[in-house]
ChimeraX commands (.cxc) that place a marker at each C-alpha (Angstrom):
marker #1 position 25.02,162.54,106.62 radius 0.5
marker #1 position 27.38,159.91,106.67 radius 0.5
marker #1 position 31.47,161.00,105.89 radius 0.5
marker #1 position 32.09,158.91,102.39 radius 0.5
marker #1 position 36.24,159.72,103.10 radius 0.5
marker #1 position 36.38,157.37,106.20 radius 0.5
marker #1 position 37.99,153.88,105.68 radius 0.5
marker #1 position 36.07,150.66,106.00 radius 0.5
marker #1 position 36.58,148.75,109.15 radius 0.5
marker #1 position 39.34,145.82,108.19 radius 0.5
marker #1 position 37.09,142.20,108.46 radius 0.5
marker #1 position 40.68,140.63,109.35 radius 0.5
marker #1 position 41.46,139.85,112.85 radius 0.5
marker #1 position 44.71,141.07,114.70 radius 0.5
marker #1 position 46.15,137.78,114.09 radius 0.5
marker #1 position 45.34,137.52,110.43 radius 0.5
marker #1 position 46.78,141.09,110.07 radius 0.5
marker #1 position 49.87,140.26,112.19 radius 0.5
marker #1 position 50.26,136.83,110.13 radius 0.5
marker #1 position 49.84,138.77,106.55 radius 0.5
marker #1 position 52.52,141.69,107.73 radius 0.5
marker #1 position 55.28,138.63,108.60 radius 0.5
marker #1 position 54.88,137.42,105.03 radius 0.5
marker #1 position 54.86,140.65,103.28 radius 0.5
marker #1 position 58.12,140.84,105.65 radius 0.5
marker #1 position 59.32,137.52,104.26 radius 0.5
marker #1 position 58.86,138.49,100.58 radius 0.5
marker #1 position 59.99,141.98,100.74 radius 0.5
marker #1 position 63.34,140.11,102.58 radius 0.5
marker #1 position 63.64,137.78,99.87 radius 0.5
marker #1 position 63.47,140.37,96.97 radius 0.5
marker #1 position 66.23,142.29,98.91 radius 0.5
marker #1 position 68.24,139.31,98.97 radius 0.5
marker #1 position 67.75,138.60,95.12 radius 0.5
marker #1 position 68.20,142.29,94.36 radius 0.5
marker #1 position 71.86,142.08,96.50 radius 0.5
marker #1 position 72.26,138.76,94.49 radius 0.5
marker #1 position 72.00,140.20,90.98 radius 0.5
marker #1 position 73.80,143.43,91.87 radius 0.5
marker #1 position 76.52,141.61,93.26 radius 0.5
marker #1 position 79.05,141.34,90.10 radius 0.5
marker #1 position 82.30,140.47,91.30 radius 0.5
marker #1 position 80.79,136.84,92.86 radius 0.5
marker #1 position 78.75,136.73,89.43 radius 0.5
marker #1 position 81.91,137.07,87.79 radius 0.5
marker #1 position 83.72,134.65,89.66 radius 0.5
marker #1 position 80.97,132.09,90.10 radius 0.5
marker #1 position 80.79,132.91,86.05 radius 0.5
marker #1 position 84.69,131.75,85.71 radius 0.5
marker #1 position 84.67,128.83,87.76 radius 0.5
marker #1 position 81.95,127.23,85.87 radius 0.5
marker #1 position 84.07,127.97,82.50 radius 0.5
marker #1 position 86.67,126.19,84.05 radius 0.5
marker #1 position 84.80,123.28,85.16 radius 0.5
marker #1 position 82.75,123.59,81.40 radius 0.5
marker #1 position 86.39,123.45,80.12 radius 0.5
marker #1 position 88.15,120.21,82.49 radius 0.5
marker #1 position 85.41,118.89,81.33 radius 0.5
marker #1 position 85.82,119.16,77.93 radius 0.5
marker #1 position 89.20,118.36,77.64 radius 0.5
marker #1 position 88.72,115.11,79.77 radius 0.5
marker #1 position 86.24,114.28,77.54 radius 0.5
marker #1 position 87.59,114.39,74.36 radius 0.5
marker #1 position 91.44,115.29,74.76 radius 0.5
marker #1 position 91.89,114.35,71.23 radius 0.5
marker #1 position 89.87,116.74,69.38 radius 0.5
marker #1 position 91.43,119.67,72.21 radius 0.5
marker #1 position 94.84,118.34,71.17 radius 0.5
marker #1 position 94.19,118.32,67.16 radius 0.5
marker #1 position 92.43,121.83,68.16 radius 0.5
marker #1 position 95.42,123.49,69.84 radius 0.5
marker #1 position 97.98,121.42,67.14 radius 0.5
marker #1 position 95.85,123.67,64.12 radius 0.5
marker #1 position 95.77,126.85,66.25 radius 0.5
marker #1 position 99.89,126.71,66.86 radius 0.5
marker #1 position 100.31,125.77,63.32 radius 0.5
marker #1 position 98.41,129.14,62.16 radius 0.5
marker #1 position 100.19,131.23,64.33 radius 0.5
marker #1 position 103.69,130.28,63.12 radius 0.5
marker #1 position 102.47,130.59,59.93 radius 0.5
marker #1 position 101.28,134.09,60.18 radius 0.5
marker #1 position 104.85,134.75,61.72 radius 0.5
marker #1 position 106.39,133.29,59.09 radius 0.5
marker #1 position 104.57,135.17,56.56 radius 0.5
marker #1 position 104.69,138.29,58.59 radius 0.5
marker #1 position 108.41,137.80,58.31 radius 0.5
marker #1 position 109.04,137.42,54.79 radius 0.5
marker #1 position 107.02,141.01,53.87 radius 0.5
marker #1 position 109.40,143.44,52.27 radius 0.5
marker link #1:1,2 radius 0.2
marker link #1:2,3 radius 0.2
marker link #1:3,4 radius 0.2
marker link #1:4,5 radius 0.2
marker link #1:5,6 radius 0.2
marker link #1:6,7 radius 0.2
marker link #1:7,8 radius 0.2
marker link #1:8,9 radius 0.2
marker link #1:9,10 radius 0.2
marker link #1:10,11 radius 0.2
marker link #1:11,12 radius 0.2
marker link #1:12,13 radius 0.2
marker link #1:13,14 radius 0.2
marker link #1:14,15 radius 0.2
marker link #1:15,16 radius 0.2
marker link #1:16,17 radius 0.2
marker link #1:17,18 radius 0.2
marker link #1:18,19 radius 0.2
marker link #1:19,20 radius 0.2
marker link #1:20,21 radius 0.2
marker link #1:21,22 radius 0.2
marker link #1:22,23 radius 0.2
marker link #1:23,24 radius 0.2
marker link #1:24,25 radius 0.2
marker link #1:25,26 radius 0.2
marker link #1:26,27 radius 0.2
marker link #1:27,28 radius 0.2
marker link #1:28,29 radius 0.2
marker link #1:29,30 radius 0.2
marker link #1:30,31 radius 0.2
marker link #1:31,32 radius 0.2
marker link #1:32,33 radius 0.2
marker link #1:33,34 radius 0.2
marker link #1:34,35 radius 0.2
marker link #1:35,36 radius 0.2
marker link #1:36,37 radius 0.2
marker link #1:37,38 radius 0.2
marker link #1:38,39 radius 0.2
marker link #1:39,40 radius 0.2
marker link #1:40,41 radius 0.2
marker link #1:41,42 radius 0.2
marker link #1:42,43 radius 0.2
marker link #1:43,44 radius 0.2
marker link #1:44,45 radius 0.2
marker link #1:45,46 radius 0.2
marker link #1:46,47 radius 0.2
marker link #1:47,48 radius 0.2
marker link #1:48,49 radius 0.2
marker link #1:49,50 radius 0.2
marker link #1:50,51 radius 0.2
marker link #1:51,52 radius 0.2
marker link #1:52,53 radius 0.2
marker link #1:53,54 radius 0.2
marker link #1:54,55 radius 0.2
marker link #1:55,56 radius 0.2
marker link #1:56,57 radius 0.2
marker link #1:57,58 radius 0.2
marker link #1:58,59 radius 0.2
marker link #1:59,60 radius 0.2
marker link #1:60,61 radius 0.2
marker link #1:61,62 radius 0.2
marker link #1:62,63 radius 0.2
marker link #1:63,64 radius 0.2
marker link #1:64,65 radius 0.2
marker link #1:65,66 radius 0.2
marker link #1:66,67 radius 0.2
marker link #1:67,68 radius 0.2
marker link #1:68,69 radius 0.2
marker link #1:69,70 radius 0.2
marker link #1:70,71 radius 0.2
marker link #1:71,72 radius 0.2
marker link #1:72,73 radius 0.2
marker link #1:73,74 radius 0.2
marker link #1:74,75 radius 0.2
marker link #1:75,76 radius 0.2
marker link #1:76,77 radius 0.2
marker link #1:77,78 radius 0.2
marker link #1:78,79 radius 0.2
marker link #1:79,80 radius 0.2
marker link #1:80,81 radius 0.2
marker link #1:81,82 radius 0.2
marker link #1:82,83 radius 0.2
marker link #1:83,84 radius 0.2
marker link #1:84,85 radius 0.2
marker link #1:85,86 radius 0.2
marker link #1:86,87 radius 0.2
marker link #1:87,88 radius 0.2
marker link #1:88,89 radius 0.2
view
């Protein structure tokens, strides 16, 4: 009677097995390196705020006159609301 528990002989060869752990190896590395990657939030952050402030030179070199007419309308509404702040009894 034969024992139904014991595990099938692998067909592989010690090279195919050797070959298959290094790239398991190579993918598990690579998920650890993502994982660090994502986890990482101060270098998110600041590769997150340099790319505003490129998004943003760019902008303004791009169309300076809308950012200036932009800015002119925000200033204006601000000393307006001080102004109006300022005359409440």
């Amino acid at each position: 009677m034969s024992d139904s528990t014991s595990p099938e002989p692998d067909p592989r060869s010690a090279h195919q097995i050797e070959r298959d752990l290094e790239q398991t190896r190579e993918s598990l590395e690579a998920t650890l390196e993502e994982l660090g990657t994502r986890l990482d939030v101060k270098s998110r952050a600041a590769d997150w705020m340099q790319n505003a402030q490129m998004r943003t030179k760019h902008l303004v070199t791009r169309h300076p006159r809308e950012i200036s007419v932009a800015a002119g309308g925000v200033a204006l509404s601000v000393i307006a609301f001080v102004i109006a702040q300022g005359r409440k009894p």
